[in-house]
Structures are given as C-alpha cells and as structure tokens.
DSSP file (Angstrom, degrees, kcal/mol; ACC not computed):
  #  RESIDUE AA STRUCTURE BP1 BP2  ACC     N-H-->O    O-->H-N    N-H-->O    O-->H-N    TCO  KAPPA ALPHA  PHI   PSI    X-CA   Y-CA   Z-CA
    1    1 A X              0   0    0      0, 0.0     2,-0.3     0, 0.0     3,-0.0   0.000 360.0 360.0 360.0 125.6  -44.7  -56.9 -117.8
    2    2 A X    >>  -     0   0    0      1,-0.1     3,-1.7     4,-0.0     4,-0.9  -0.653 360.0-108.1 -89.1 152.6  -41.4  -58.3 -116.2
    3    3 A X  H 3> S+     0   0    0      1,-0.3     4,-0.9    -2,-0.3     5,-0.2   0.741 122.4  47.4 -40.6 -62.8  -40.7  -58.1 -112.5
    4    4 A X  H >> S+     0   0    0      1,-0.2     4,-1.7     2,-0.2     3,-0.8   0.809 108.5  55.2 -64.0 -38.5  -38.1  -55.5 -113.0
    5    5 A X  H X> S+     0   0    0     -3,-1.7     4,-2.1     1,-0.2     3,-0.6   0.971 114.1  44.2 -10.8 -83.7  -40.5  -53.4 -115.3
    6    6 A X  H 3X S+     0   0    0     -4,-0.9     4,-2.4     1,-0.3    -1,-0.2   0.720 111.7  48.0 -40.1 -26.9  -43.0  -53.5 -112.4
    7    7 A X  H <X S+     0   0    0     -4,-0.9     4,-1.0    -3,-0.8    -1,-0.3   0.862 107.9  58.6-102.0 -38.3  -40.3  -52.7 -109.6
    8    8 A X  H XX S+     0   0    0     -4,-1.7     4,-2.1    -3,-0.6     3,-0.9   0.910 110.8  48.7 -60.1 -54.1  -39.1  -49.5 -112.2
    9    9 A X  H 3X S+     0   0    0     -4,-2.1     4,-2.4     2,-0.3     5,-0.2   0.889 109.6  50.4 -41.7 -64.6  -43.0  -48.3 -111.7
   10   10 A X  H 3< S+     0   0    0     -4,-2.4    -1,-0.3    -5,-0.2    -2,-0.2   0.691 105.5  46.9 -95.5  14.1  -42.9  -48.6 -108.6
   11   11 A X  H XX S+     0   0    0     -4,-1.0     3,-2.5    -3,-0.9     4,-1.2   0.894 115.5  49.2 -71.6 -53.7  -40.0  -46.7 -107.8
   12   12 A X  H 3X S+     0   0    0     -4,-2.1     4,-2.0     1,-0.3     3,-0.4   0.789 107.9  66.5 -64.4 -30.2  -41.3  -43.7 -110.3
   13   13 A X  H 3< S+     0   0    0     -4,-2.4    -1,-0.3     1,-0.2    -2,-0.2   0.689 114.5  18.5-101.7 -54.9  -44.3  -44.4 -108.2
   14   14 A X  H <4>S+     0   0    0     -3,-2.5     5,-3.5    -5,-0.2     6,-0.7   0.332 113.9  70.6-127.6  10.0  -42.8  -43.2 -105.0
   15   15 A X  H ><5S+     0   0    0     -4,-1.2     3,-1.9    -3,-0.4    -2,-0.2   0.788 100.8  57.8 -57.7 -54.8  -39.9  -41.0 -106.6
   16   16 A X  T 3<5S+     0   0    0     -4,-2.0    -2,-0.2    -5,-0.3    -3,-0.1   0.570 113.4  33.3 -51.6 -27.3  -43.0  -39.1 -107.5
   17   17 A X  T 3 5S-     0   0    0     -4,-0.0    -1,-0.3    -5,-0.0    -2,-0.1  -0.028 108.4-113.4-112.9  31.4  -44.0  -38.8 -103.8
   18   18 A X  T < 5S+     0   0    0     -3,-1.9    -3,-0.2     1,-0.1    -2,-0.1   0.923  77.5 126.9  33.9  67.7  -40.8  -38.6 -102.3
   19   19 A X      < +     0   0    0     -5,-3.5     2,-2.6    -8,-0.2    -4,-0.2   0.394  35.4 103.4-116.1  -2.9  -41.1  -41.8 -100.5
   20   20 A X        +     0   0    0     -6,-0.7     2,-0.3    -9,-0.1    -5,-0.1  -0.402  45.1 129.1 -81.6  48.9  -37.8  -43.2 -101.7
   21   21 A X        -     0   0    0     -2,-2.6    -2,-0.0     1,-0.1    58,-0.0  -0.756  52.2-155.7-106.5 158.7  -36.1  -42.6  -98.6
   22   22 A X  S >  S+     0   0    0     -2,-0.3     3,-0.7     1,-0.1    -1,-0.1   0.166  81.8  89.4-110.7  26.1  -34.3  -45.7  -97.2
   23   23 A X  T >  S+     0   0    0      1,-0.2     3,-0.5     2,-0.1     2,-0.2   0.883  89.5  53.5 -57.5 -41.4  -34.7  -44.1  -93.4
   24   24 A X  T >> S+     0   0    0      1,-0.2     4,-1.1    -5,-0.1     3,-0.8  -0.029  73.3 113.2 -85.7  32.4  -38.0  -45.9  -93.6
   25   25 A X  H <> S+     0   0    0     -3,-0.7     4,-1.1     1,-0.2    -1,-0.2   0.854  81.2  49.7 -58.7 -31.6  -36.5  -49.5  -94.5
   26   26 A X  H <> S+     0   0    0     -3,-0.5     4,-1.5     1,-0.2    -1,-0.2   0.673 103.8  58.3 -86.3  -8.7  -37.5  -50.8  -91.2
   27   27 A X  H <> S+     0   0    0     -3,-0.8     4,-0.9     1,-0.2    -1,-0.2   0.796 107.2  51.7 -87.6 -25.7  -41.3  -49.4  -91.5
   28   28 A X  H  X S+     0   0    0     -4,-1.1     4,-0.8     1,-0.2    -1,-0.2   0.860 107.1  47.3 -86.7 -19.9  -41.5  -51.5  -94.5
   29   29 A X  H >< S+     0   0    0     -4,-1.1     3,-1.0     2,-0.2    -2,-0.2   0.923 114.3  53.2 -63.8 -47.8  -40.3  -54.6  -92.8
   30   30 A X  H >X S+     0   0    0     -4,-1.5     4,-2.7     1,-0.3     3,-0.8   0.843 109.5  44.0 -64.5 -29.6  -42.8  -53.7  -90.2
   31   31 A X  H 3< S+     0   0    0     -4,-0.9     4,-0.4     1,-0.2    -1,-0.3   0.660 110.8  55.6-102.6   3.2  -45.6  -53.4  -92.6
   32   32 A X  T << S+     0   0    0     -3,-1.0    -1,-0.2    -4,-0.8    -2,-0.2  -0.091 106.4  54.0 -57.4  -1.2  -44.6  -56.6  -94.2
   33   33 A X  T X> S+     0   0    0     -3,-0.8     4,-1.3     3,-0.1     3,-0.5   0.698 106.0  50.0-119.9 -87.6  -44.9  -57.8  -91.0
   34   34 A X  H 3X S+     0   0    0     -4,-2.7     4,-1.9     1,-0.2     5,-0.4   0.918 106.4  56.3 -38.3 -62.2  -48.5  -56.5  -90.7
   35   35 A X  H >> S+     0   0    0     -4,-0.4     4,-1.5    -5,-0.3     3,-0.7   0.921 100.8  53.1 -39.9 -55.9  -49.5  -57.9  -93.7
   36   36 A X  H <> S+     0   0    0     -3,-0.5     4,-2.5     1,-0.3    -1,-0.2   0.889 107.3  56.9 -49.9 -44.4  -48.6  -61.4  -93.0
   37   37 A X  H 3X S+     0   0    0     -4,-1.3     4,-0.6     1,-0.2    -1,-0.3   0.702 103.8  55.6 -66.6 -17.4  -50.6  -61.1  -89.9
   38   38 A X  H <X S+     0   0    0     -4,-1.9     4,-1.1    -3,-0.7    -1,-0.2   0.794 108.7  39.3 -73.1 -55.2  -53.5  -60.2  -91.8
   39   39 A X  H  X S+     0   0    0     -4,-1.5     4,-0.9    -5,-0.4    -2,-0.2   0.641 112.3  61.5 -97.5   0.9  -53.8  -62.9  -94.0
   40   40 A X  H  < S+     0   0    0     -4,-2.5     4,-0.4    -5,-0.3     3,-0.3   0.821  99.2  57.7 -80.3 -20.8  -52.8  -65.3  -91.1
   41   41 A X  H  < S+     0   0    0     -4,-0.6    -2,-0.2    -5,-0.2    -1,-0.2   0.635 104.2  55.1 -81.6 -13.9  -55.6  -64.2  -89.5
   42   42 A X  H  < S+     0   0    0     -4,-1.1    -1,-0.2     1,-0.1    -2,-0.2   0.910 123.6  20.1 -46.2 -54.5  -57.7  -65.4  -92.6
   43   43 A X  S >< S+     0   0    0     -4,-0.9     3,-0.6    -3,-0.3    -2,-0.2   0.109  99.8 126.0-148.2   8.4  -56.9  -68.7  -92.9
   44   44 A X  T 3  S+     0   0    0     -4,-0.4     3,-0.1     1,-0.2    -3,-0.1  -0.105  75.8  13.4 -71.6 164.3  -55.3  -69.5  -88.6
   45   45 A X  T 3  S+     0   0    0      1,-0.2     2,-0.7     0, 0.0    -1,-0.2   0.677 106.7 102.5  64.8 -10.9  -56.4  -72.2  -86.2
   46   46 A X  S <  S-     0   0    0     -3,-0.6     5,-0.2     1,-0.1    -1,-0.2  -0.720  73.8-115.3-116.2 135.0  -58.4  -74.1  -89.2
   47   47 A X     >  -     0   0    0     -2,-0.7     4,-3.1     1,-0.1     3,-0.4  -0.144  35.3 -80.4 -83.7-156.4  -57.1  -76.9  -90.8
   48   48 A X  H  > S+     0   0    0      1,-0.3     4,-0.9     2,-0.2     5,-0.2   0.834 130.7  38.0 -36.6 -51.6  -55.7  -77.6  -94.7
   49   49 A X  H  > S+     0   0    0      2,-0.2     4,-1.8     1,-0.2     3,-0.3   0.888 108.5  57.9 -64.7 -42.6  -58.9  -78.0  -95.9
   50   50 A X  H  > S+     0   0    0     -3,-0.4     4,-3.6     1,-0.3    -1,-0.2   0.932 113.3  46.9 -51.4 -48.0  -60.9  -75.4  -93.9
   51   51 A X  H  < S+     0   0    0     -4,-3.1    -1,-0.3     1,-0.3    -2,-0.2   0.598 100.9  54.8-102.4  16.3  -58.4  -72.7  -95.4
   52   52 A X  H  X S+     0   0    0     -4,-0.9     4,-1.0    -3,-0.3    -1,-0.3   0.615 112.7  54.2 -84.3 -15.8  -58.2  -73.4  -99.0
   53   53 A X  H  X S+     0   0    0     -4,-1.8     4,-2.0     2,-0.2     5,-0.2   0.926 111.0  39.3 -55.5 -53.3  -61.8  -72.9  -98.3
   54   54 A X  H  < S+     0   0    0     -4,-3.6     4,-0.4     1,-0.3    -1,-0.2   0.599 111.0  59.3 -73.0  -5.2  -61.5  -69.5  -96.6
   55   55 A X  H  4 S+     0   0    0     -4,-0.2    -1,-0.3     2,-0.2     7,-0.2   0.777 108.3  47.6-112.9 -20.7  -58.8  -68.4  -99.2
   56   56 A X  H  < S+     0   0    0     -4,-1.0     3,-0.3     1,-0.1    -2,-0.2   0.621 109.8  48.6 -66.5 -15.1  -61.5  -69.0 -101.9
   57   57 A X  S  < S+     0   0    0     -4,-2.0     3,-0.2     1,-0.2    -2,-0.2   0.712 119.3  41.2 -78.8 -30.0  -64.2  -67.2 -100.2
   58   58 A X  S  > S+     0   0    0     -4,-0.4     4,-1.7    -5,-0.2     3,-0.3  -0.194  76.2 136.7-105.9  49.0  -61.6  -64.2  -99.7
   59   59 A X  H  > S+     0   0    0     -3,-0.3     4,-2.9     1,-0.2    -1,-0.2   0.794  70.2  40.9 -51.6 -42.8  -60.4  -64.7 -102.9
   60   60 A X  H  > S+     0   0    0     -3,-0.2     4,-1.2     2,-0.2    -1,-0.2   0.710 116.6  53.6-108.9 -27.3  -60.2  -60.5 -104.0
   61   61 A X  H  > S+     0   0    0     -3,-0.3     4,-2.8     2,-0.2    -2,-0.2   0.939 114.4  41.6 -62.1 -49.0  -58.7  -59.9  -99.9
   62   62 A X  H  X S+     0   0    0     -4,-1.7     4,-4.4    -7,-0.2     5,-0.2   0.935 109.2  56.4 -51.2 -54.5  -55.6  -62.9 -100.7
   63   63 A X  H  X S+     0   0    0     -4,-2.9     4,-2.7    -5,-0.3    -1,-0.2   0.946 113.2  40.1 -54.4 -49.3  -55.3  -61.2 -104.2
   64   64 A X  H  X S+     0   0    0     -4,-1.2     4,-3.2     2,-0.2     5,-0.2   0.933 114.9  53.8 -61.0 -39.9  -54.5  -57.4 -101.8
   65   65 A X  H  X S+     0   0    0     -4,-2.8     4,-2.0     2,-0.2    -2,-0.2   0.974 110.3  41.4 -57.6 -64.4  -52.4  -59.4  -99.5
   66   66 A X  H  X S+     0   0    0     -4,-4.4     4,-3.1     1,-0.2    -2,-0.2   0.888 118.7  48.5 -42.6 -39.1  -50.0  -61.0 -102.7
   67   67 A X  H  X S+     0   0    0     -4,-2.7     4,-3.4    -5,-0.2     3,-0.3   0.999 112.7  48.2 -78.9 -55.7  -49.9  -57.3 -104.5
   68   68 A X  H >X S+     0   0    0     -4,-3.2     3,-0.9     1,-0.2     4,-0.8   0.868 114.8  47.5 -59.6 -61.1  -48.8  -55.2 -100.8
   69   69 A X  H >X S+     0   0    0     -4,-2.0     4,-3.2     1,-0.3     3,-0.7   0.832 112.6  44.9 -70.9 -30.6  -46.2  -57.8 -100.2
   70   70 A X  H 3X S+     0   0    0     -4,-3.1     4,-3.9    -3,-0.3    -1,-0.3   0.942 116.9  50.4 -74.3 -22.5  -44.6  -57.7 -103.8
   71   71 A X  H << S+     0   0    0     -4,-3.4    -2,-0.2    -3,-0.9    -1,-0.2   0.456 113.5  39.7-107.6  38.8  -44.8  -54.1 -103.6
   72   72 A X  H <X S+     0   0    0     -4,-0.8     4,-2.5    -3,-0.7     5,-0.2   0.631 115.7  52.2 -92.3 -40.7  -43.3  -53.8 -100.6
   73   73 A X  H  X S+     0   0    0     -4,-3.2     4,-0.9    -5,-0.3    -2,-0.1   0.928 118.4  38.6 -40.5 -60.3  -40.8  -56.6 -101.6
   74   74 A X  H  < S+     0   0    0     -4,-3.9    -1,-0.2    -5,-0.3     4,-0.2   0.321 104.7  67.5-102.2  19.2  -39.9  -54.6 -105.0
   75   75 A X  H >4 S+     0   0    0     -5,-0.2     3,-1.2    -3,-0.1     4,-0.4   0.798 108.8  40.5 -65.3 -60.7  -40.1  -51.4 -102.9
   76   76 A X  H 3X S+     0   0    0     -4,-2.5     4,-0.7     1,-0.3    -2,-0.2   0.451 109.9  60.7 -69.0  -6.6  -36.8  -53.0 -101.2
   77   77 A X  T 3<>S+     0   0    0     -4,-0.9     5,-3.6    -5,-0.2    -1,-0.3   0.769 110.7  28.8 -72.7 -36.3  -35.6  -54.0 -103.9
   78   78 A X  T <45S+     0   0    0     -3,-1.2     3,-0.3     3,-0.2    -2,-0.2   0.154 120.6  62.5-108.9  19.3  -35.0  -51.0 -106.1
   79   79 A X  T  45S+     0   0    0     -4,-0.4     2,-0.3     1,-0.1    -3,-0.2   0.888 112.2  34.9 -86.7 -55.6  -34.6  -49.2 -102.5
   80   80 A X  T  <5S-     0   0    0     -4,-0.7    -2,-0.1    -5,-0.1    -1,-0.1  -0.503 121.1-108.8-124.6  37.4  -31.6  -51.4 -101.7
   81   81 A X  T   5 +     0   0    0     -3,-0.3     2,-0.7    -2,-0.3    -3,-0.2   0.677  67.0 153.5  24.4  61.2  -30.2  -51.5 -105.8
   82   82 A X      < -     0   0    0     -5,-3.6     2,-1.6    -8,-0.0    -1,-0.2  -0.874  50.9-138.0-119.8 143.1  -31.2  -54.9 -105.9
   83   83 A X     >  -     0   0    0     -2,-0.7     4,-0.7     1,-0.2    -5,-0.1  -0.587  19.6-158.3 -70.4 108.7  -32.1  -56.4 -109.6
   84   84 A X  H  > S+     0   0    0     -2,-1.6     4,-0.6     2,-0.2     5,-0.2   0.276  93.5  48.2 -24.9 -17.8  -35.5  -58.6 -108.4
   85   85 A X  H  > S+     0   0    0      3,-0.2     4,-2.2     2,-0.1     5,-0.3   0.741 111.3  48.7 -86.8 -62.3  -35.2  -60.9 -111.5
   86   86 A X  H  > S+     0   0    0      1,-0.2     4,-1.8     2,-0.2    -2,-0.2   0.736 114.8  46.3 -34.9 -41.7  -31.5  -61.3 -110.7
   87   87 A X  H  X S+     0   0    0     -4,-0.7     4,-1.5     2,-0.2     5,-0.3   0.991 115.9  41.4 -85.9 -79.6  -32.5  -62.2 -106.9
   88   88 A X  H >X S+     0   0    0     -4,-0.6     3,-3.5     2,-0.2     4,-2.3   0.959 117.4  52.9 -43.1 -70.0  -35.9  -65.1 -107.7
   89   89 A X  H 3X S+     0   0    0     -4,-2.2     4,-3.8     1,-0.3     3,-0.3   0.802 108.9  44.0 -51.9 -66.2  -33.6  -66.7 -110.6
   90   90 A X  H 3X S+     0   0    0     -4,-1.8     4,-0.7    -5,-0.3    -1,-0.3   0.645 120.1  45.7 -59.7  -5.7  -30.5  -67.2 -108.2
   91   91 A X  H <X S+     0   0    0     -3,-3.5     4,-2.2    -4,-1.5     5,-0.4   0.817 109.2  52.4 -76.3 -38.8  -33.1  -68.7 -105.4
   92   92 A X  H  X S+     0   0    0     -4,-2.3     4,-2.7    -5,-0.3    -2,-0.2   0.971 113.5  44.7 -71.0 -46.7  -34.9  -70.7 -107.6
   93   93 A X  H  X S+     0   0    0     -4,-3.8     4,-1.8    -5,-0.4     3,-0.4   0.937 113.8  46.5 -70.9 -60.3  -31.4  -72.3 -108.7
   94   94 A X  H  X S+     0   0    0     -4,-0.7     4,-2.5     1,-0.2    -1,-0.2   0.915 112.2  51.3 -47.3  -4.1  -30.1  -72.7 -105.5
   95   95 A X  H  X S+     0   0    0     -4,-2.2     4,-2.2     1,-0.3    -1,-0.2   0.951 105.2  58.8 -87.3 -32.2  -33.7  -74.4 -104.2
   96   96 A X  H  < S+     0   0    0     -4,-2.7    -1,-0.3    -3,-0.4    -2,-0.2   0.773 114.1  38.6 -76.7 -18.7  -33.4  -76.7 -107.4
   97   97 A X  H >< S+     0   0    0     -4,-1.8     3,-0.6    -3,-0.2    -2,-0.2   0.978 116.9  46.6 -67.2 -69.4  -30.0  -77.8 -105.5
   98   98 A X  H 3< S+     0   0    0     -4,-2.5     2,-1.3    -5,-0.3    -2,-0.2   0.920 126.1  29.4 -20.0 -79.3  -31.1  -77.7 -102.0
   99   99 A X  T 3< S-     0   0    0     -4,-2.2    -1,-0.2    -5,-0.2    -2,-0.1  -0.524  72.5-173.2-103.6  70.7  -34.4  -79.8 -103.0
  100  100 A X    X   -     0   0    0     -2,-1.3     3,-1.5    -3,-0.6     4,-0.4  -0.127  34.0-111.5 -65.7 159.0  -33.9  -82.0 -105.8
  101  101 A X  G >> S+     0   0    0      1,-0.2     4,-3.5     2,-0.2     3,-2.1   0.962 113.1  55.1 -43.7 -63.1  -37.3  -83.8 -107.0
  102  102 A X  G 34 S+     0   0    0      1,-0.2    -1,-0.2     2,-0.2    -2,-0.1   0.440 111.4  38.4 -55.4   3.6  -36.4  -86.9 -106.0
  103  103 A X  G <4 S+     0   0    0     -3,-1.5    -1,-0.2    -4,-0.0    -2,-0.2   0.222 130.3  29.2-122.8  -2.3  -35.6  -86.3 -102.2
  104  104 A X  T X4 S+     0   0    0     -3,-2.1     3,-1.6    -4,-0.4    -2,-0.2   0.697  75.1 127.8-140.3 -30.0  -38.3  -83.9 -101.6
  105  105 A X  T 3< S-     0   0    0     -4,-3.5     3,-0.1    -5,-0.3    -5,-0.0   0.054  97.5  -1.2 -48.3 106.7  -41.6  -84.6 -104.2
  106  106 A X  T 3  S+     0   0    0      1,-0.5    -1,-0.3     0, 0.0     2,-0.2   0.872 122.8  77.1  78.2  27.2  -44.5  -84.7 -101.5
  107  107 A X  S <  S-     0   0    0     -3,-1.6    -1,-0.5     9,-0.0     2,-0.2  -0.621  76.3-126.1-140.2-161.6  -42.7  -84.2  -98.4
  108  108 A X        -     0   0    0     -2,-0.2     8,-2.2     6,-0.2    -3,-0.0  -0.832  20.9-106.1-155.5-164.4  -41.4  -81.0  -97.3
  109  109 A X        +     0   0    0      6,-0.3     2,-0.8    -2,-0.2     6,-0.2   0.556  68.2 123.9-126.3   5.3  -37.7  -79.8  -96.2
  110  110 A X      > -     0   0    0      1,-0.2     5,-1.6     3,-0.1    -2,-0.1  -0.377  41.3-170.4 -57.8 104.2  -38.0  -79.4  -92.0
  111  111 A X  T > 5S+     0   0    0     -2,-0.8     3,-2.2     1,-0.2     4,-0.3   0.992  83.3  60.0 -72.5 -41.9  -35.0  -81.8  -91.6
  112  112 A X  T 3 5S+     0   0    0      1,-0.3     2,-0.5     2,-0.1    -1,-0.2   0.875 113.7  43.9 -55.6 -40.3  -35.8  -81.9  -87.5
  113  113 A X  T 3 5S-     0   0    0      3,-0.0    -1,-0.3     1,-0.0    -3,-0.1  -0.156 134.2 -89.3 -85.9  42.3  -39.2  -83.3  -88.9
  114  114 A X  T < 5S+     0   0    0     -3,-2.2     2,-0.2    -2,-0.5    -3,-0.2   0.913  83.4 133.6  53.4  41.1  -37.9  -85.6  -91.4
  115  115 A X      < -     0   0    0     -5,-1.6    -6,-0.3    -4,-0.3     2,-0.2  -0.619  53.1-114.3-109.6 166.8  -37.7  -83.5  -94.2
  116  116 A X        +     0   0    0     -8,-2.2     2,-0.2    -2,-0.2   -17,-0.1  -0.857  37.4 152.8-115.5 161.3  -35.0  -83.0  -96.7
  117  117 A X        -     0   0    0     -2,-0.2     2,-0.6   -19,-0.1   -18,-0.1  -0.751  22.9-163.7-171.2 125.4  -32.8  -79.7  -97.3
  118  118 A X              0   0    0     -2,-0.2   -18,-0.1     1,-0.2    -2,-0.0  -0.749 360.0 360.0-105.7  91.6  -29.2  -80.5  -98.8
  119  119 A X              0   0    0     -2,-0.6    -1,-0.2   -22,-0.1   -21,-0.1   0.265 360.0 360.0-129.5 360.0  -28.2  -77.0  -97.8
C-alpha cells in the first residue's frame, strides 16, 4: 500500500467518526508528544548497546509506538491537505543535499559537535 493510500484510510477512518476536525491539531501534537515519551522511557538513561537490547525485547511495544506516530503524522497530513509522499520525497532530496555521503558516512550532522550539515 503507498503512504498516501494509507493516509486516504485513515482519513475515511476518522471521517467515519467525525474526528476530522482540525480544532484538535494541537491535541495531536500533544499526543505525539506523549508517544515519544513513551518509548523514551523504554530505551532512557541506558547506553547504545543496553537499548538496541531493550528495543528487541519490546519489539511488538516499538512496533505500537512507529504505527501511533505515522498515524498521527498522516492524520496531519491529510488534516492540513498535505500529499505525505510529496512531503518524505522533498526531505529526503533536500537531506541528500544537506548530508552528502562523503562529509557525513559515520559521523553525524550536530555542527556545534563536529558534525556536518551544509544547510
């Protein structure tokens, strides 16, 4: 199924329950919010190794976290007419600008920590 497919679903999804108000844009930010905190509380305080441990032991909890945040993501997306394919493709090119291979392969892009970002 492609992203926009999915994001069409879940607008009929909550067309269906009259939830397709955008008064509640900020509740979804909020619960997008919530989420993160959730799975930060999985995997906080422990180092690299410790949480790729704990994120294979919660394996089927990480899998609930990734599905609420894309369909909260492509809740606000078709909430706020925006095409979700349209959105990822034009990040993905500009990050391929930003972080070419060769400046970035095995680093990471916090320039205050000696990182690259040609932004």
């Amino acid at each position: 199924m492609e992203l926009n497919e999915i994001q069409e679903k879940i607008r009929k999804f909550n067309d269906e329950r009259e939830w397709s108000t955008l008064e509640h844009m900020k509740d979804l930010l909020l619960n997008m919010t919530e989420e993160v905190g959730e799975m930060w509380n999985l995997i906080k305080w422990i180092d690299a190794e410790k949480q790729q441990e704990m994120i294979r032991k919660n394996k089927e909890e990480v899998e609930n976290f990734v599905g609420d945040i894309l369909y909260l993501i492509l809740k606000i997306a078709y909430l706020s007419d925006v095409d979700s394919e349209k959105g990822i493709m034009d990040v993905l090119e500009e990050y391929e600008k930003r972080f070419p291979i060769e400046k970035v392969k095995g680093s990471h892009a916090n320039v205050r920590a000696g990182g690259f970002d040609d932004k």
